[in-house]
N, C-alpha and C positions, 0 to 999 in steps of 0.2 A: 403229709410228708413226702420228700421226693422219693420213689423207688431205690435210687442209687446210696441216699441217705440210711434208708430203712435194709437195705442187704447191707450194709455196714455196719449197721450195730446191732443187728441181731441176725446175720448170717454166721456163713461161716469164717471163721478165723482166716484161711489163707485166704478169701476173696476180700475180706475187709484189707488182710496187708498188699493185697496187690493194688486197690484202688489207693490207699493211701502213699503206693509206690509211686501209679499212675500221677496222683495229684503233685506230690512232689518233682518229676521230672515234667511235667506242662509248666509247673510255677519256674523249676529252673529255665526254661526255654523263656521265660518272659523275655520281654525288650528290655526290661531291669535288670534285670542277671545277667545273660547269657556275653552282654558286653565286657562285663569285667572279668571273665574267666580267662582271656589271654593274658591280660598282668596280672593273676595269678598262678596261669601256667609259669609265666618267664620268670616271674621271684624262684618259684620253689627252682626251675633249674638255673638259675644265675645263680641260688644256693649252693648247688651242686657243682656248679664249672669256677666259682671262688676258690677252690681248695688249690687248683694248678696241676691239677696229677694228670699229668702226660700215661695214661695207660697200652697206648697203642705200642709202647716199647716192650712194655713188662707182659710175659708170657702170660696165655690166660688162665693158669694154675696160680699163680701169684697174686693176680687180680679181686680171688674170688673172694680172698678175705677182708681185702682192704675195704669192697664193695659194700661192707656190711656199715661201717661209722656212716657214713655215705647216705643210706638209708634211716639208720637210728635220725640222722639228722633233718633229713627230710619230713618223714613221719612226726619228728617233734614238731615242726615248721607250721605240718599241715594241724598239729593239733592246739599249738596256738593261735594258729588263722582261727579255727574254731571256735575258742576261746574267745576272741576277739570280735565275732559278730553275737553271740551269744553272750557277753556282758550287753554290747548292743540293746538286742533283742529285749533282753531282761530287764534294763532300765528305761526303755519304752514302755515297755509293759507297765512296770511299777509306775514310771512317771503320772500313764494317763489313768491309771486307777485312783492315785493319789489325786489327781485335778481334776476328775470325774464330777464331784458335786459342785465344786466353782466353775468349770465348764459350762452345765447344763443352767447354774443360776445365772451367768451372762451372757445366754444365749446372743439376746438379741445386741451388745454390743461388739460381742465376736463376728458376726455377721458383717456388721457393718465398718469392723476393721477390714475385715478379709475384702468387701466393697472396695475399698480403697486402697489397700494391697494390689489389686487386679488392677484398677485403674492406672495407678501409678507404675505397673510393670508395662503398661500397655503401653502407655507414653515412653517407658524405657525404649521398649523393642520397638515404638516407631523413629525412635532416635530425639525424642525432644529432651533429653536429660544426658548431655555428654559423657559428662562426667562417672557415667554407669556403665557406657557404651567402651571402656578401658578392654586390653586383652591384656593382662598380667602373668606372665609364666617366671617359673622358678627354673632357673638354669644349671642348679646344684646337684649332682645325681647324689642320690643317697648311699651308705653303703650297705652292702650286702647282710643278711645274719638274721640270727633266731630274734632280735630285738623288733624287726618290721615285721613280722609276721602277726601276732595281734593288734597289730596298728593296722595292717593291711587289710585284716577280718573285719574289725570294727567300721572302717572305712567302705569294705563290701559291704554289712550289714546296713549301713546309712543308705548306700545307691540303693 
């Protein structure tokens, strides 16, 4: 077994949470993550600048309460982001446990899909297939609110 493997499960307790720390902030830096963390920053505060509250009027005594819905909101946002790659997650998971022995019995014609998968992407990206070569954007901005933020999670846990 690896060294780093073997002080984590039978070391001590705060080195095992700090490697588990470590692993977790390398896997967030991935080239998979770390791209979608700006439109996740801008929701939660599009979140927060939807409400209209001109604070720079109202003294900063008055401010400090209002501050707090503000937050409740926030927090709820970030915990159905949560929520949202975490159903993800979980039904990956389930999925491929449940396909696990029909997997492993058609090996060999999963294989030979995915052959042909690759082939036919290949010819996409060399352009012989137009009609795949489309660029389709949606021009609709969405609105704001606690309803995209599990949409948004789920959608991060996909990338």
């Amino acid at each position: 077994m690896n060294t780093l493997t073997e002080l984590a499960i039978s070391g001590p307790l705060i080195v095992a949470f700090a490697l588990a720390l470590a692993a977790g902030a390398l896997s967030f830096a991935s080239p998979c993550c770390l791209p979608l963390v700006p439109g996740y920053v801008g929701y939660l505060a599009g979140l927060v600048a939807t409400d209209g509250q001109a604070t720079s009027t109202v003294p900063a005594d008055a401010t400090a309460g209002s501050r707090s819905p503000d937050r409740w909101r926030v927090a709820g946002a970030a915990l159905l982001f949560v929520a949202g790659f975490t159903v993800v997650f979980t039904g990956g998971v389930l999925l491929v446990l449940g396909l696990s022995d029909w997997l492993i019995g058609n090996e060999l014609l999963l294989q030979r899909l995915g052959g042909v998968v690759t082939i036919v992407m290949g010819l996409v990206f060399l352009g012989f297939v137009p009609t795949l070569q489309r660029d389709v954007r949606i021009h609709r901005l969405p609105r704001g609110g606690l309803a995209g933020a599990p949409v948004l999670g789920a959608v991060y846990g996909l990338g």
